[in-house]
N, CA, C and O of each residue as an XYZ file, in Angstrom:
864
protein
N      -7.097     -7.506     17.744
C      -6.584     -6.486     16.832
C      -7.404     -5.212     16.972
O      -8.626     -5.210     16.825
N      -6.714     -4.163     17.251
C      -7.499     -2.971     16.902
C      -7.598     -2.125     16.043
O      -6.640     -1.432     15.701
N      -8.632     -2.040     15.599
C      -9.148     -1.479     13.941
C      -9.242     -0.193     14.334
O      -9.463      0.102     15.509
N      -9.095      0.624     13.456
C      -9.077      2.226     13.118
C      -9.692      2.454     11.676
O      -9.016      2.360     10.652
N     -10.889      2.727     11.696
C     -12.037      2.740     10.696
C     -11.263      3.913      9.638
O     -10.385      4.706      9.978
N     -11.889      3.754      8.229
C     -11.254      4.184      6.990
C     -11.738      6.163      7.393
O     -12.782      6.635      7.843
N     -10.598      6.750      7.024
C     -10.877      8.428      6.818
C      -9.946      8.638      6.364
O      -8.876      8.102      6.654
N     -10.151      9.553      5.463
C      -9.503     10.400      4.223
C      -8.842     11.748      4.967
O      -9.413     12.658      5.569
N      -7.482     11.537      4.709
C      -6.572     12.630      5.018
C      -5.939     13.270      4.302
O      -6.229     12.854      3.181
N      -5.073     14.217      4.191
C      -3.769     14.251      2.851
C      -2.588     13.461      3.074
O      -2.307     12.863      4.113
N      -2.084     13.498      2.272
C      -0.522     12.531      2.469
C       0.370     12.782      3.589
O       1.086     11.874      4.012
N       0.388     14.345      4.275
C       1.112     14.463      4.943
C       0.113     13.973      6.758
O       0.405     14.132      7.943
N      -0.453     13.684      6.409
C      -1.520     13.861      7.485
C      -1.182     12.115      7.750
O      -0.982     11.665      8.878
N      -1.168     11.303      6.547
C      -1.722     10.220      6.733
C      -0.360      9.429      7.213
O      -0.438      8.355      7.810
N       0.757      9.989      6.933
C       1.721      9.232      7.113
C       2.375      9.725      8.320
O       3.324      9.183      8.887
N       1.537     11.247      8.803
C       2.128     11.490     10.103
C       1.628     10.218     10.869
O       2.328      9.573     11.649
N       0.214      9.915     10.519
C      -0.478      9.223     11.859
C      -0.262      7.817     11.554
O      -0.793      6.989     12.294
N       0.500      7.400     10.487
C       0.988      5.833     10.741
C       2.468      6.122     11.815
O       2.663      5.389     12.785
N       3.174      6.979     11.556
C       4.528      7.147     12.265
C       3.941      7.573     13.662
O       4.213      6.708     14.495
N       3.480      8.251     14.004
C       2.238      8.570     15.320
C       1.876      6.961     15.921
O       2.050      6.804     17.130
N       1.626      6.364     15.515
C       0.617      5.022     15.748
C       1.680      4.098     15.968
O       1.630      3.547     17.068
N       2.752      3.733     15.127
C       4.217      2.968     15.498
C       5.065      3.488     16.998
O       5.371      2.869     18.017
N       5.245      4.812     16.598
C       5.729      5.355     18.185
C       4.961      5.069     19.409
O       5.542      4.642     20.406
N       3.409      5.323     19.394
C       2.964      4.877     20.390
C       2.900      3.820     20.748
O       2.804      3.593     21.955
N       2.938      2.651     19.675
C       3.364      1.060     19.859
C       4.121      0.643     20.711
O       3.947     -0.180     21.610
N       5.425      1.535     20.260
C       6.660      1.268     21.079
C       6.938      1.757     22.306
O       7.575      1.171     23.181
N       6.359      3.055     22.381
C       6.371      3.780     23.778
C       5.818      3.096     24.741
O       6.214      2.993     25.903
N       4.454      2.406     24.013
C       3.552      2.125     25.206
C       3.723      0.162     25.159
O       2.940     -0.357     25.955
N       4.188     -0.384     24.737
C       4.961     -1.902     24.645
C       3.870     -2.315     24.250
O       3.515     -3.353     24.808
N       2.779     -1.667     23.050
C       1.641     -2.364     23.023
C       1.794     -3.469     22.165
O       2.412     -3.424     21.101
N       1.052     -4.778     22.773
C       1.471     -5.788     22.097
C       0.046     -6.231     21.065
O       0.125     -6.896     20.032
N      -0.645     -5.923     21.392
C      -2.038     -5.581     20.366
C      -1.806     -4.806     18.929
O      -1.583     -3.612     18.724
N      -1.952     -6.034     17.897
C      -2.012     -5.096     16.020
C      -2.470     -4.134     15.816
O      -3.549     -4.047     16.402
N      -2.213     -3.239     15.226
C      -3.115     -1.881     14.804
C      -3.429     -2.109     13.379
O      -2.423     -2.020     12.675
N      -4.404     -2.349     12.808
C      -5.102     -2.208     11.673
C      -5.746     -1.350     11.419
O      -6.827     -1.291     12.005
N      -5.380     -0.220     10.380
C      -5.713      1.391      9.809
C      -6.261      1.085      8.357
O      -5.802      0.273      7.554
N      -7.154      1.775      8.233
C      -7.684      1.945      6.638
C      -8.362      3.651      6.393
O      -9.284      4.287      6.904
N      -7.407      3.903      5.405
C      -7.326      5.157      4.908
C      -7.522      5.846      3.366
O      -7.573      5.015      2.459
N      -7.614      6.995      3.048
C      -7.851      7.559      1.833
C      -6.936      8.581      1.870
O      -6.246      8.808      2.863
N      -6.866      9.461      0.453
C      -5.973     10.440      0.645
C      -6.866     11.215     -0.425
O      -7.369     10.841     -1.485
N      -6.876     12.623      0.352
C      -7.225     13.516     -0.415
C      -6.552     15.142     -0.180
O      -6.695     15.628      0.942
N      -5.914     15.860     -1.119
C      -5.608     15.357     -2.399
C      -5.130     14.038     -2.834
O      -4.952     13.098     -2.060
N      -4.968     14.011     -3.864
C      -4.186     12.799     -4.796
C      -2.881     13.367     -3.926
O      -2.691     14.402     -3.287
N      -2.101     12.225     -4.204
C      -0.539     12.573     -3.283
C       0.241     11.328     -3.905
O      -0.271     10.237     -4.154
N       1.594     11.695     -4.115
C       2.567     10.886     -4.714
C       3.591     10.281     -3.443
O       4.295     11.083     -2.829
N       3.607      9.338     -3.225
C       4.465      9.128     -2.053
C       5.794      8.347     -2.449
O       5.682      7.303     -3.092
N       7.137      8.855     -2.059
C       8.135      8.191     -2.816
C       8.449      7.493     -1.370
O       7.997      7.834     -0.277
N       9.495      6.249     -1.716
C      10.108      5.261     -0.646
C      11.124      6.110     -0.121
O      11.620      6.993     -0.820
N      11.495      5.897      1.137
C      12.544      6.686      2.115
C      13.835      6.940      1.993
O      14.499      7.746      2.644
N      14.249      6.077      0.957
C      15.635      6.241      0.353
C      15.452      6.397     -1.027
O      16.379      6.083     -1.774
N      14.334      6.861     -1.512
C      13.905      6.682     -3.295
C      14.336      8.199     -3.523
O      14.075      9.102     -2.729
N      15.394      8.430     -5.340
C      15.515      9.617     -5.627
C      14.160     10.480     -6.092
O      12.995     10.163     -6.330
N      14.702     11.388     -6.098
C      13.132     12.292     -6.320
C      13.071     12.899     -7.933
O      12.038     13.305     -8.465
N      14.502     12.860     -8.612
C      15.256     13.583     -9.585
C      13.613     13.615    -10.831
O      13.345     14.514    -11.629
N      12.812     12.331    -10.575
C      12.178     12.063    -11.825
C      11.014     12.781    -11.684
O      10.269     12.812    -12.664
N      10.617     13.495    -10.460
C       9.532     14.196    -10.002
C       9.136     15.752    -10.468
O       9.552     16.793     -9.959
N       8.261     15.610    -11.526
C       7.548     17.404    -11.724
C       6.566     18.213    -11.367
O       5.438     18.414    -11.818
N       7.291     18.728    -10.315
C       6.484     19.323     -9.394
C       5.183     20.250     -9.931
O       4.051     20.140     -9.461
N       5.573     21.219    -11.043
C       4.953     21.500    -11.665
C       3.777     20.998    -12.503
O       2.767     21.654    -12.757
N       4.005     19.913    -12.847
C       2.877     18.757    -13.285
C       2.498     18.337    -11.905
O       3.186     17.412    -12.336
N       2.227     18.144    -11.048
C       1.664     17.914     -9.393
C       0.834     18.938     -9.403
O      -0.393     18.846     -9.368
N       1.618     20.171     -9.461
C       0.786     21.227     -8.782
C      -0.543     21.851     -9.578
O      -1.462     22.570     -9.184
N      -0.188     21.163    -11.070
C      -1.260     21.474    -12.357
C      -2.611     21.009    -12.013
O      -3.710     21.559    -11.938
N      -1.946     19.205    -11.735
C      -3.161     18.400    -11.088
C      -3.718     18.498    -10.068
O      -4.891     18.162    -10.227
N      -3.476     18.835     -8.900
C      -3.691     19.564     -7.533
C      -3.252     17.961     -6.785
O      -4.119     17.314     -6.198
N      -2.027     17.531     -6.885
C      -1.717     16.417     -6.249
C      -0.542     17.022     -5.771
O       0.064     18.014     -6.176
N      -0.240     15.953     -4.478
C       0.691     16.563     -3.146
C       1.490     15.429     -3.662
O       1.237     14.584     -4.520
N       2.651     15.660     -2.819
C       4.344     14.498     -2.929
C       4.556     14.509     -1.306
O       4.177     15.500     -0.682
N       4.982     13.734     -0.824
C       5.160     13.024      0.124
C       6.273     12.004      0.475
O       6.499     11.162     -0.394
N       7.161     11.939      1.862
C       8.216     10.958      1.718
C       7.292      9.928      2.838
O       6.782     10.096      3.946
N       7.415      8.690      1.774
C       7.160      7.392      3.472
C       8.340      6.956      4.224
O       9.508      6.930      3.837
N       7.679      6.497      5.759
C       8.995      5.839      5.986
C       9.301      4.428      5.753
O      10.294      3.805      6.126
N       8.823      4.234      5.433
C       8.534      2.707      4.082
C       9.586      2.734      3.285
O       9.909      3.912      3.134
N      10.461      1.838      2.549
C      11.297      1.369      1.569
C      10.097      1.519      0.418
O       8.871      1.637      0.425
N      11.206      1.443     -0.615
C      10.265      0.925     -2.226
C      10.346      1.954     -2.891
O      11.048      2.955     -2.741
N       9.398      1.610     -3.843
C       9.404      3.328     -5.139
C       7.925      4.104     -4.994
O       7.144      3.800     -4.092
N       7.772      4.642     -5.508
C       6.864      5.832     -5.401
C       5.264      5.753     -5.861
O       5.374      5.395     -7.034
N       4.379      5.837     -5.694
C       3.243      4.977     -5.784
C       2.657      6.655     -5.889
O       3.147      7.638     -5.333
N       1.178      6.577     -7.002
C       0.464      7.639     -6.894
C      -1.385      7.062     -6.103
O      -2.276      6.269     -6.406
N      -1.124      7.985     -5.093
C      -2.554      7.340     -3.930
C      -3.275      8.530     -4.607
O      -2.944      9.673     -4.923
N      -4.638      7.626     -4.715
C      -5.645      8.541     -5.763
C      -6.944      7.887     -5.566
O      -7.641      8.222     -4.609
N      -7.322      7.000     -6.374
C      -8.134      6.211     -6.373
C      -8.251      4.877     -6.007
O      -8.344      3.986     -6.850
N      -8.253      4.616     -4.458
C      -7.484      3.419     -3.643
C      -7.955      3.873     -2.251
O      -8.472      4.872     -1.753
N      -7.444      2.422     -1.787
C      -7.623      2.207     -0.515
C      -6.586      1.975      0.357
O      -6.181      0.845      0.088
N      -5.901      2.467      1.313
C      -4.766      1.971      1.855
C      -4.888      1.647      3.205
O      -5.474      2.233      4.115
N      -4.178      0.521      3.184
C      -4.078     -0.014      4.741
C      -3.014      0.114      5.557
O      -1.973      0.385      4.959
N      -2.938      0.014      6.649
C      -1.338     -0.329      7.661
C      -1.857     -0.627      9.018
O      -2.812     -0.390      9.758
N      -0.574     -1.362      8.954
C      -0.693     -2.310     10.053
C       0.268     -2.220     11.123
O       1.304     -1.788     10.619
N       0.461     -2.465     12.632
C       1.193     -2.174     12.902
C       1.539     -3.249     14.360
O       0.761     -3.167     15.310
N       2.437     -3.980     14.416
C       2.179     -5.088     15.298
C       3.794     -5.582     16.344
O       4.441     -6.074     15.419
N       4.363     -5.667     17.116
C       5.862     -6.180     17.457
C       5.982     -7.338     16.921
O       5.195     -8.278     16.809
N       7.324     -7.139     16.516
C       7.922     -8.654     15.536
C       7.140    -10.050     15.905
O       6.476    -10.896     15.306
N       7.670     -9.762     17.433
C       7.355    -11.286     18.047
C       6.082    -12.054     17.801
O       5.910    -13.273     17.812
N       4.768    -10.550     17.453
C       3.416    -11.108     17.872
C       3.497    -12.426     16.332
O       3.046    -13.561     16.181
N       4.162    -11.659     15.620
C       4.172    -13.170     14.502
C       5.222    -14.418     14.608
O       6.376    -14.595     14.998
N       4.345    -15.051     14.135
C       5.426    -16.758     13.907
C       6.995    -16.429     13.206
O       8.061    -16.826     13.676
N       6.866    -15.799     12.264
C       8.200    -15.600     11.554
C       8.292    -14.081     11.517
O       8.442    -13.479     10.454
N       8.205    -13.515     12.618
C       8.476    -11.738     12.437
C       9.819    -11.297     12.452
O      10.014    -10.121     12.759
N      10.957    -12.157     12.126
C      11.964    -11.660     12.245
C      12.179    -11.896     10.472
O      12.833    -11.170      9.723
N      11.554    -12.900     10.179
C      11.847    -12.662      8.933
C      10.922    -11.582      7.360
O       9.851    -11.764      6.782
N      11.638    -10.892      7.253
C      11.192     -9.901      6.287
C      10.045    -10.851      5.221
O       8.848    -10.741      5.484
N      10.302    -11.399      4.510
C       9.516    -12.251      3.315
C       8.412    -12.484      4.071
O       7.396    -11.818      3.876
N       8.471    -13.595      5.170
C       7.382    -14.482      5.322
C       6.520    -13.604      6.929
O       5.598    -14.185      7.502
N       7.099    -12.030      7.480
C       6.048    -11.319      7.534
C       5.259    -10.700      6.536
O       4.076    -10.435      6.746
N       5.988    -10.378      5.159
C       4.866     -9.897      4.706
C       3.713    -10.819      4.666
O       2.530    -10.481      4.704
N       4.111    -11.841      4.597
C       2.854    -12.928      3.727
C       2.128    -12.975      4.968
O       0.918    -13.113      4.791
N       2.500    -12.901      6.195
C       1.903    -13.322      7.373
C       0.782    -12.363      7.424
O      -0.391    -12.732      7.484
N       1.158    -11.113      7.400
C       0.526     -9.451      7.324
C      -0.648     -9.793      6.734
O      -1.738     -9.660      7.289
N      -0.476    -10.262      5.551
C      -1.145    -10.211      4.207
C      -1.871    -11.322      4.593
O      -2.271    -11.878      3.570
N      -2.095    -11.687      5.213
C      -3.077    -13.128      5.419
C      -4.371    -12.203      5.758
O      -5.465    -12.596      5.353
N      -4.313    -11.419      6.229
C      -5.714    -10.474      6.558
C      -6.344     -9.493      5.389
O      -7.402     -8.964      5.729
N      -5.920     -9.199      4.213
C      -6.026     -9.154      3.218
C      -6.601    -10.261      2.459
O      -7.808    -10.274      2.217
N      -5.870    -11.129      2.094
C      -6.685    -12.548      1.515
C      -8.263    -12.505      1.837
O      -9.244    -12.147      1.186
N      -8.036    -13.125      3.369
C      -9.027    -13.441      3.845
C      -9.941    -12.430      3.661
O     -10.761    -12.911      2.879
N     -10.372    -10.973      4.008
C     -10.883     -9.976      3.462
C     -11.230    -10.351      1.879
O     -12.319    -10.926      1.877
N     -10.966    -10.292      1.212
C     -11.246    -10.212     -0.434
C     -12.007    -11.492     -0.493
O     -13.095    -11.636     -1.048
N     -11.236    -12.523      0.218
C     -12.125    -13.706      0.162
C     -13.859    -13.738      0.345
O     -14.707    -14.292     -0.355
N     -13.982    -12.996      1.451
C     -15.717    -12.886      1.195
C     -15.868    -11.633     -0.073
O     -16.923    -11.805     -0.683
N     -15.518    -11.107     -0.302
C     -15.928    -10.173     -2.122
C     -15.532    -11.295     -3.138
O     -15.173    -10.911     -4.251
N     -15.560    -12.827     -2.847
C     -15.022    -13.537     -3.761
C     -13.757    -13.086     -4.766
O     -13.584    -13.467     -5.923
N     -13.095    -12.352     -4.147
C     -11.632    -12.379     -4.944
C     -10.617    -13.006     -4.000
O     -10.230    -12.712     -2.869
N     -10.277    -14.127     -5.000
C      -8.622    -14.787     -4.754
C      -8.032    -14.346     -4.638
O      -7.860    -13.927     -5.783
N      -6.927    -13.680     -3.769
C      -5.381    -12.870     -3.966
C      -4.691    -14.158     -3.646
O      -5.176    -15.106     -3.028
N      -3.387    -14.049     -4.197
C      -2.533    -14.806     -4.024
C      -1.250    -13.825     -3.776
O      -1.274    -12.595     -3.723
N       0.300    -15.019     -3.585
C       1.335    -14.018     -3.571
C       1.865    -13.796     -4.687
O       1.871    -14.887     -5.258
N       2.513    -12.701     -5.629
C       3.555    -12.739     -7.077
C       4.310    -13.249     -6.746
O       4.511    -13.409     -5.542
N       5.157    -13.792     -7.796
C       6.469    -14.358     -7.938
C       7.285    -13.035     -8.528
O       6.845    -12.288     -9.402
N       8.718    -12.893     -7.784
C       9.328    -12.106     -8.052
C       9.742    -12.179     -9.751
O      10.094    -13.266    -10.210
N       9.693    -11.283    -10.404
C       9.928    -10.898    -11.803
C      11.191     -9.932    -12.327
O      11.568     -8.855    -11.865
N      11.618    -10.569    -13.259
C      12.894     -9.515    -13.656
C      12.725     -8.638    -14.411
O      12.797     -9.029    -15.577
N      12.431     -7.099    -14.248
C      12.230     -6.257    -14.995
C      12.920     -5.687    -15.833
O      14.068     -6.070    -15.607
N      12.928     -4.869    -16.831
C      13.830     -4.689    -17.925
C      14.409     -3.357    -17.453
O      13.976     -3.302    -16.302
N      15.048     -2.373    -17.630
C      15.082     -1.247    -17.426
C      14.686     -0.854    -15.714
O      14.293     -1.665    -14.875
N      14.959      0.858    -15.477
C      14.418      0.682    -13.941
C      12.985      1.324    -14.148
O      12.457      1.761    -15.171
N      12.531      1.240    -12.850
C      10.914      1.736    -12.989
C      10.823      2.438    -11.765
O      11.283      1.879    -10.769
N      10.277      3.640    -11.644
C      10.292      4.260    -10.479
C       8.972      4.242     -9.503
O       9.011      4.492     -8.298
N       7.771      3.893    -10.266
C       6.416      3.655    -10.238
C       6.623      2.034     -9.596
O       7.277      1.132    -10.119
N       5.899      1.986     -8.381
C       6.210      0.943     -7.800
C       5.649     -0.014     -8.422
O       6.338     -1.024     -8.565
N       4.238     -0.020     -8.991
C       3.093     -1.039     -8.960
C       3.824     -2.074    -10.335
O       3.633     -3.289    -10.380
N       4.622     -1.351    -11.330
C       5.116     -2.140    -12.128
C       6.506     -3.053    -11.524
O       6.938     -3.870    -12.337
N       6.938     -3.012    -10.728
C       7.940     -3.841     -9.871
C       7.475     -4.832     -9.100
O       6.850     -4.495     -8.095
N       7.677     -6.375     -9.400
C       6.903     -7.505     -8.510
C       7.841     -7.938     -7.669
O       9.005     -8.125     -8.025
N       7.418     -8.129     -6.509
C       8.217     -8.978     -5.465
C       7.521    -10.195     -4.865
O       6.306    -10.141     -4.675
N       7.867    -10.741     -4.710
C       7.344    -11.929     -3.347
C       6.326    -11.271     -2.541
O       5.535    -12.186     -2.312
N       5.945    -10.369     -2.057
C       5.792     -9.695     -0.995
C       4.075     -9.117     -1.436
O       3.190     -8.786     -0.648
N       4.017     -9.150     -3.052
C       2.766     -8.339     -3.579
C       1.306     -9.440     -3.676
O       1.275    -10.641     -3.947
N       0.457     -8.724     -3.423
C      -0.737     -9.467     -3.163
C      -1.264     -9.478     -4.609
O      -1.423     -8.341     -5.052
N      -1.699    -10.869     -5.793
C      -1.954    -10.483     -7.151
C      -3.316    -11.546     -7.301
O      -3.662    -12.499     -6.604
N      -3.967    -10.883     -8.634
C      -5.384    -11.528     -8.753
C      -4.891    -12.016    -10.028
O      -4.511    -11.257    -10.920
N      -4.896    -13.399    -10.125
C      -4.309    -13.797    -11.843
C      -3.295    -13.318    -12.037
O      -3.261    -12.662    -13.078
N      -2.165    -13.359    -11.323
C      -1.076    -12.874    -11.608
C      -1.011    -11.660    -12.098
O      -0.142    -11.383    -12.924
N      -2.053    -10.606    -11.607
C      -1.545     -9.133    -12.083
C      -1.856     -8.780    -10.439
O      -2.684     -9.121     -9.593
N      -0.532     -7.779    -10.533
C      -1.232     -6.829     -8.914
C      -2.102     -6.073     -8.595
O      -2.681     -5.161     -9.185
N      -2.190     -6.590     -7.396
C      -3.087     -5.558     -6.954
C      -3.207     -5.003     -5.950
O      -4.232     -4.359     -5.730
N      -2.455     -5.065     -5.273
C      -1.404     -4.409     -4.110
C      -0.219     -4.507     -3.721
O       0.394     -5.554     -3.509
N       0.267     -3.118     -3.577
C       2.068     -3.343     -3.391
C       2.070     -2.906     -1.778
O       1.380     -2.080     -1.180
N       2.696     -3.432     -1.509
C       3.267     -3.218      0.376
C       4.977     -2.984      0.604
O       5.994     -3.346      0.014
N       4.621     -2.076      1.942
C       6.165     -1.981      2.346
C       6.188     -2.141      3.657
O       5.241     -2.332      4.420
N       7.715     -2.021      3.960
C       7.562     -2.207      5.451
C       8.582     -1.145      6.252
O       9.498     -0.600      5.637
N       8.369     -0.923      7.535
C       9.487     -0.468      8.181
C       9.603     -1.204      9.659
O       8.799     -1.921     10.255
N      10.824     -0.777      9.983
C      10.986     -1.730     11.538
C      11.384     -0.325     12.609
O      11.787      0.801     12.318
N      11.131     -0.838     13.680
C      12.011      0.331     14.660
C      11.778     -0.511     15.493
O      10.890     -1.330     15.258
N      12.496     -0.559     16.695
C      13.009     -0.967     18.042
C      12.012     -2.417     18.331
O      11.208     -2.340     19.260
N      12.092     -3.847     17.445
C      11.004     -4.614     17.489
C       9.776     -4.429     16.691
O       9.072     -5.347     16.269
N       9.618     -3.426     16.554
C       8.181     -3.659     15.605
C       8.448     -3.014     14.413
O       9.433     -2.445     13.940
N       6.726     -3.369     13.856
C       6.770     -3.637     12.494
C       5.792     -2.731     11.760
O       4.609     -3.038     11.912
N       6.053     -1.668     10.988
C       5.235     -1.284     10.378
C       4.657     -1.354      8.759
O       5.299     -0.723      7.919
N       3.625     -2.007      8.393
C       3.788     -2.851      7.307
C       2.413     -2.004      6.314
O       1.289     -2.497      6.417
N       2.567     -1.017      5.591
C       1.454     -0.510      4.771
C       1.271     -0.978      2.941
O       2.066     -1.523      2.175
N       0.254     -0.613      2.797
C      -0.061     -0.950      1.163
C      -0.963     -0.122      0.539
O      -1.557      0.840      1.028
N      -1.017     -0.521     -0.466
C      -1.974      0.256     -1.856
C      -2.668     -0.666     -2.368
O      -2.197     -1.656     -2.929
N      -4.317     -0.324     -2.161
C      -5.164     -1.229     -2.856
C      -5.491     -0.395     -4.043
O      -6.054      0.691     -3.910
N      -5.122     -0.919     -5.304
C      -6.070     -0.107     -6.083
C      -7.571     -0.253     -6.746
O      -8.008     -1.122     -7.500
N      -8.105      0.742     -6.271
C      -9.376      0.570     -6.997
C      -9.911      0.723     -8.315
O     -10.785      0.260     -9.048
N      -8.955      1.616     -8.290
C      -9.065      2.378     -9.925
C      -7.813      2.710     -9.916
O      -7.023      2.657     -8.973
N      -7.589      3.172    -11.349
C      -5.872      4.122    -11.778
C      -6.704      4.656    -13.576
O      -7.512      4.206    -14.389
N      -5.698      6.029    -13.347
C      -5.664      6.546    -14.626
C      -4.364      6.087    -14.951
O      -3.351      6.286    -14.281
N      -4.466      5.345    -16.215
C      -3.117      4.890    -17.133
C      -2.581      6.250    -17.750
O      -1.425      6.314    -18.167
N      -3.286      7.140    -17.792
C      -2.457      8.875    -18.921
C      -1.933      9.617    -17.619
O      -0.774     10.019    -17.714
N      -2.479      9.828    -16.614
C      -2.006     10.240    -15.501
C      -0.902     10.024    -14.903
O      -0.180     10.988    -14.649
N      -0.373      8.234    -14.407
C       0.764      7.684    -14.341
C       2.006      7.928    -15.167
O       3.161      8.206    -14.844
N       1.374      7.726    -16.408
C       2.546      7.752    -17.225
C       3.001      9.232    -17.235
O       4.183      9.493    -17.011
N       2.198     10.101    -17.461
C       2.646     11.154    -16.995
C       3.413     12.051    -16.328
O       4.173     12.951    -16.687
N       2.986     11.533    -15.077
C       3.679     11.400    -13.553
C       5.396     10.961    -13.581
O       6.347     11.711    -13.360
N       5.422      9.541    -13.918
C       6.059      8.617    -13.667
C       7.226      8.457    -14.887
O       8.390      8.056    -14.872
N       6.395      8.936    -15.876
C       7.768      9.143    -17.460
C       7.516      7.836    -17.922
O       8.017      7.718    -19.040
N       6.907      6.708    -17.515
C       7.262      5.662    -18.494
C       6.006      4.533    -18.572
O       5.279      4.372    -17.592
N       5.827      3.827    -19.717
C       4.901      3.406    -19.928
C       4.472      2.673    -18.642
O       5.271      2.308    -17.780
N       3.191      2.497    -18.592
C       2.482      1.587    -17.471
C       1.517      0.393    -18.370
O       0.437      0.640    -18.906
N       2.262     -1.009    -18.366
C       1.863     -2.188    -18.337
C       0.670     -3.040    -17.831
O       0.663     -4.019    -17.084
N      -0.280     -2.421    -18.420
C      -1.635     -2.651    -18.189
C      -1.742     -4.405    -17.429
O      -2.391     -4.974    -16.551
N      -0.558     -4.756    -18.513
C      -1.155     -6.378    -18.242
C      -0.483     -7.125    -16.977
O      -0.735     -8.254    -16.555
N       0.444     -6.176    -16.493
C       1.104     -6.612    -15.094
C       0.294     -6.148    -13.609
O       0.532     -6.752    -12.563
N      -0.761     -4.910    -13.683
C      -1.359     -4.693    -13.084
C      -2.974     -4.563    -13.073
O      -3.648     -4.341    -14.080
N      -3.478     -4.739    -11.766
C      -5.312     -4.639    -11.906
C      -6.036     -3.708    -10.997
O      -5.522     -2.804    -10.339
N      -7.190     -4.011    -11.039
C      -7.901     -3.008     -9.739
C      -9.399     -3.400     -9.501
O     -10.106     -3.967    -10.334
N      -9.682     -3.115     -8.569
C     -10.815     -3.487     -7.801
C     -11.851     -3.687     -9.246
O     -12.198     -4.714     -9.830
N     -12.125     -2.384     -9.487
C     -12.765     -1.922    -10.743
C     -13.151     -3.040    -11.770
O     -14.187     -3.690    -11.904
N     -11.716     -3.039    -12.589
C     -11.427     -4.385    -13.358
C     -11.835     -5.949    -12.996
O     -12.045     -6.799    -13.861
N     -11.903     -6.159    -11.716
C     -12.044     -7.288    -11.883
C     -13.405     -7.464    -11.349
O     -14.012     -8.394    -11.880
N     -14.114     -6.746    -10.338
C     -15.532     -6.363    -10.619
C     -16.078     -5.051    -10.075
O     -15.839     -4.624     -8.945
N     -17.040     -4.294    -11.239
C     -17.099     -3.280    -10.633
C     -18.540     -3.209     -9.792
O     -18.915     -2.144     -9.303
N     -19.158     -4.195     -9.694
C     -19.877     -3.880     -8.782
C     -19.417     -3.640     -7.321
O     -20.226     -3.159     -6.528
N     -18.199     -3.938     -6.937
C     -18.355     -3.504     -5.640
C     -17.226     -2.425     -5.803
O     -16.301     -2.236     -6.593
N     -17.698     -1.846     -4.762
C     -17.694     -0.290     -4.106
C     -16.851     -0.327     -3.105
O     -16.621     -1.440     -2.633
N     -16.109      0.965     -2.463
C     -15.032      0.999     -1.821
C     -16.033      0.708     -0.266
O     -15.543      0.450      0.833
N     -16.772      0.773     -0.424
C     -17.613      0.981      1.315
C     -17.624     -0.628      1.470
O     -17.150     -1.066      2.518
N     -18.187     -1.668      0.396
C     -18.182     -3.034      0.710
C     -16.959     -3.564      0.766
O     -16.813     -4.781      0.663
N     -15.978     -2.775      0.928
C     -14.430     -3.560      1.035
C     -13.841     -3.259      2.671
O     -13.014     -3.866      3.352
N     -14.731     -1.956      2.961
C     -14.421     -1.118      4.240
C     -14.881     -1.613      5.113
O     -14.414     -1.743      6.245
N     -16.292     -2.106      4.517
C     -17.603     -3.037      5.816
C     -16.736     -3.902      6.152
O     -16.390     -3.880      7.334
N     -15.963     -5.179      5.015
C     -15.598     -6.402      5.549
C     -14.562     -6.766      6.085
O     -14.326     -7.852      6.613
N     -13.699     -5.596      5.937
C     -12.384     -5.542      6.577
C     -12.820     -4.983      8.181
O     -12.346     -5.571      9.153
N     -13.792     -3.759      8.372
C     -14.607     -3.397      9.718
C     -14.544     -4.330     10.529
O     -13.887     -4.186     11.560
N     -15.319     -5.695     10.211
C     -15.738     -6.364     10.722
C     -14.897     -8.163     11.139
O     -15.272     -9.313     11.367
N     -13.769     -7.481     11.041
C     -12.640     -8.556     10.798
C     -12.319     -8.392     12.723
O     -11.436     -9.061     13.261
């Protein structure tokens, strides 16, 4: 697997160079994973590729000095702030079940686990949940697919495909402002459905999550 060590970009920067990194995949038939770990600075709102934008105030963005952004990722709209994000990038085939959507994510996500596993945190997978109303804020939407500590999340992932391969990114959170989101997002945020690095211990630091994934 080849690792691409954590640096902080802006949103538009960061999602050029996952779409950058997939193309060259394909151009060049590389059959070797790409594992990326990244930051975003500014704060940046990233909506899913077919997600409406209608709920978005730009003006409240531009107050906060946070950027908006389209992924080419499915899903809803996630605010990257205080987090860690990964992507991955690999041809279907290199996995056991890469044709199937569900059980790549989990496959993906096996390098995650294992990662947290030496910071002694358990992730497991959510069980998909029926939500009440819609939610445009991804992290309150559970799927099969989300990596959770005690059944609250703590990372949401998406995916995209092009010609065989697979491009599969996420949101670790480390932290979140709950007044900020709601803000953002218009609607309450459910403390008890979601977690973060922070919360569940704050002694460790974004660099001891960076070392052990480094060294994977």
């Amino acid at each position: 697997m080849k690792f691409i060590p954590y640096k902080v970009y802006t949103g538009a920067e960061n999602m050029q160079t996952d779409n950058d990194l997939l193309e060259s995949s394909i151009k060049n038939n590389i059959k070797e994973p790409v594992f990326r770990l990244y930051g975003w600075a500014p704060a940046c709102v990233s909506l899913g590729r077919n997600q409406r934008c209608d709920f978005v105030d730009e003006n409240l963005l531009k107050e906060n000095n946070i950027d908006i952004v389209r992924r080419l990722t499915g899903g809803r709209a996630l605010l990257h702030d205080d987090e860690i994000t990964y992507s991955y990038i690999c041809p279907a085939v290199f996995l056991q079940n890469g044709e199937n959507v569900t059980e790549s994510y989990k496959e993906i996500s096996q390098i995650l686990i294992e990662g947290f596993k030496k910071l002694d945190i358990e992730l497991d997978f959510g069980g998909i949940k029926k939500t009440k109303g819609h939610f445009d804020y991804c992290m309150l939407v559970s799927t099969g697919a989300d990596l959770c500590y005690r059944n609250k999340k703590l990372i949401g992932s998406a995916q995209f495909r092009k010609n065989g391969y697979i491009l599969q990114h996420g949101s670790i959170l480390y932290d979140y402002n709950r007044e900020l989101l709601e803000k953002i997002f218009k609607e309450k945020v459910d403390t008890t459905s979601i977690t973060s690095i922070k919360e569940i211990n704050s002694d460790i630091s974004k660099d001891d999550i960076i070392n052990v994934f480094s060294r994977m």
